[in-house]
C-alpha positions in Angstrom: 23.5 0.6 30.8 22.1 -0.1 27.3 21.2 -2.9 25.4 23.5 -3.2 22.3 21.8 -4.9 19.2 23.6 -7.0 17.2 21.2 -7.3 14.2 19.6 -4.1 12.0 16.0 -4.4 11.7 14.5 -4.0 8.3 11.2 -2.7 7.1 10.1 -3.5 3.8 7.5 -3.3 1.5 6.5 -4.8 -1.6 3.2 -4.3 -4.3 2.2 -6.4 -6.7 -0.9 -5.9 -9.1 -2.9 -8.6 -11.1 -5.2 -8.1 -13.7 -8.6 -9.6 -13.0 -11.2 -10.9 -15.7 -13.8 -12.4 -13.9 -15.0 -14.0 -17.1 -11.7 -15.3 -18.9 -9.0 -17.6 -18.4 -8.0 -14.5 -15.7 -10.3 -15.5 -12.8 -7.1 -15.5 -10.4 -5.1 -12.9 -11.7 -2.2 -12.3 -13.9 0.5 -10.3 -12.7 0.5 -6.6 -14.3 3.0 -4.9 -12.7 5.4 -4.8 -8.9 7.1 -2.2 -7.1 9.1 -2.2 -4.1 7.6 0.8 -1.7 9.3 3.4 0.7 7.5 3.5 4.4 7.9 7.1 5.0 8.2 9.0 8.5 4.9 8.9 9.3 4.6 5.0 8.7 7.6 4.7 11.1 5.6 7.1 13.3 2.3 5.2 12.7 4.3 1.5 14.0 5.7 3.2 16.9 2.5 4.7 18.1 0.4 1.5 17.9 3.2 -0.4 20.0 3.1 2.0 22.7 -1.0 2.3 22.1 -1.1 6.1 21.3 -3.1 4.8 17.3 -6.1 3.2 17.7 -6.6 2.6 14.2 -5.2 0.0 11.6 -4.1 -0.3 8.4 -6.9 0.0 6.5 -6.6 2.0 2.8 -5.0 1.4 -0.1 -5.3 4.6 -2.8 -3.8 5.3 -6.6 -3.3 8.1 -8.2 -1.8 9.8 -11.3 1.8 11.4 -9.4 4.8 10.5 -10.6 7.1 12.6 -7.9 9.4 10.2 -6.3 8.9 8.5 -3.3 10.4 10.5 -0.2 10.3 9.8 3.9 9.0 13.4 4.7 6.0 12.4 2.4 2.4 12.5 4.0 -0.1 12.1 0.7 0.1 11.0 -2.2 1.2 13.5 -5.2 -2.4 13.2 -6.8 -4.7 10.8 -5.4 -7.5 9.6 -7.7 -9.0 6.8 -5.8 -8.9 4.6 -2.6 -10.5 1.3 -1.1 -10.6 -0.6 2.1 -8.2 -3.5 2.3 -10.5 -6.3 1.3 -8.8 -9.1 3.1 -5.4 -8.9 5.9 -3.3 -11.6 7.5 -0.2 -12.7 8.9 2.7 -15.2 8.1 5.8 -15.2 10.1 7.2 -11.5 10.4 5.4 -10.4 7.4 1.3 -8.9 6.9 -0.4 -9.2 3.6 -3.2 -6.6 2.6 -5.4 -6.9 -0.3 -7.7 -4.6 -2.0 -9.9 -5.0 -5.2 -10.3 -2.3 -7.6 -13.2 -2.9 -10.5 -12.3 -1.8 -13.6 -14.7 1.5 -13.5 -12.8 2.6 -10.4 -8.5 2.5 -11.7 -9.5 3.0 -15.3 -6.3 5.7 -15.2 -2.6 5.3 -15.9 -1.8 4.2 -12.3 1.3 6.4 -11.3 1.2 5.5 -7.8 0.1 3.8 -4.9 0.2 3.9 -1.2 -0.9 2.5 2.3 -2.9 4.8 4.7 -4.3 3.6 8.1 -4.9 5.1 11.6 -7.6 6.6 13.1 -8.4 9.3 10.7 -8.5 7.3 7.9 -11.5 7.4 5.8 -12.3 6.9 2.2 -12.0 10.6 1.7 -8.6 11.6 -0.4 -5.7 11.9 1.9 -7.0 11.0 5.0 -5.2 9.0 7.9 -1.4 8.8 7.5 0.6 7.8 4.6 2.0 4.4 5.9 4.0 3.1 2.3 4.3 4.9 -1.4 6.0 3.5 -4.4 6.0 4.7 -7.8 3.8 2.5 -10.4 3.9 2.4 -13.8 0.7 0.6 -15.2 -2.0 2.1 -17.6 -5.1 0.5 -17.3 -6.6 3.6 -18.8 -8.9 1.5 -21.2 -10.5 -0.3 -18.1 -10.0 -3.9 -19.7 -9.4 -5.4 -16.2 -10.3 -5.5 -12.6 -7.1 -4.5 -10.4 -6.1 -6.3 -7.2 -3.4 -4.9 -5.4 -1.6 -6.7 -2.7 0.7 -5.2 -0.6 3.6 -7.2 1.5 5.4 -5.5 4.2 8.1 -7.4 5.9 9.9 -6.5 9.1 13.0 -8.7 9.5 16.9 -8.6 10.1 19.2 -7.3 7.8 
């Protein structure tokens, strides 16, 4: 006989993105721009296979790019991926993970269209590696390269 659940589980996901100037009034961060994100079929894949141990790896990128096609499950890259970095920092609160990386101003000086969460043990630095965990659309332009970019990424698994 099965188990009947009473409560719908959630997963969620949230970006936010401060501008950084290391030598003004900034040093923290002011926020830029926030997007709520889609985990697509392969992030539901990804969470699975790490309960059950068939992933070794982690979350561990975070990449931009210049795409503006909308978010979809069956995604597994971003549209057009200009950049990535390794979360800088990661933790836990409660039912929810935090994941921070730091852009410098050299590497996001684009109109950021996009962004996305990519972990799992084929995940490298290299342009669409590992699987696509998260996307959300983004619309900042930071084009001129005035700031530093720190993105931090919330994902929240919960009851509805």
């Amino acid at each position: 006989m099965g188990m009947k659940w009473d409560d719908d589980v959630v997963i969620e996901g949230q970006f936010r993105v401060y501008g950084v100037k290391p030598w003004g009034p900034w040093q923290t961060g002011k926020l830029v721009a926030e997007s709520q994100n889609l985990v697509v079929d392969d992030g539901i894949e990804f969470i699975l296979d790490r309960m059950i141990g068939d992933e070794s790896g982690s979350l561990a990128f975070l990449a931009i790019g210049t795409g503006n096609t909308a978010a979809a499950n069956g995604q597994s890259t971003l549209a057009t991926e200009t950049e990535r970095k390794a979360f800088s920092s990661q933790s836990r609160s409660g039912y929810a993970i935090e994941c921070r990386a730091f852009f410098p101003a050299d590497d996001c000086s684009i109109e950021i269209e996009e962004v996305g969460i990519f972990g799992g043990s084929s995940a490298s630095e290299s342009a669409d590696s590992g699987k696509l965990v998260s996307r959300a659309l983004l619309n900042y332009d930071n084009s001129s390269g005035e700031y530093d970019l720190l993105f931090v990424w919330t994902f929240t698994i919960g009851r509805a």
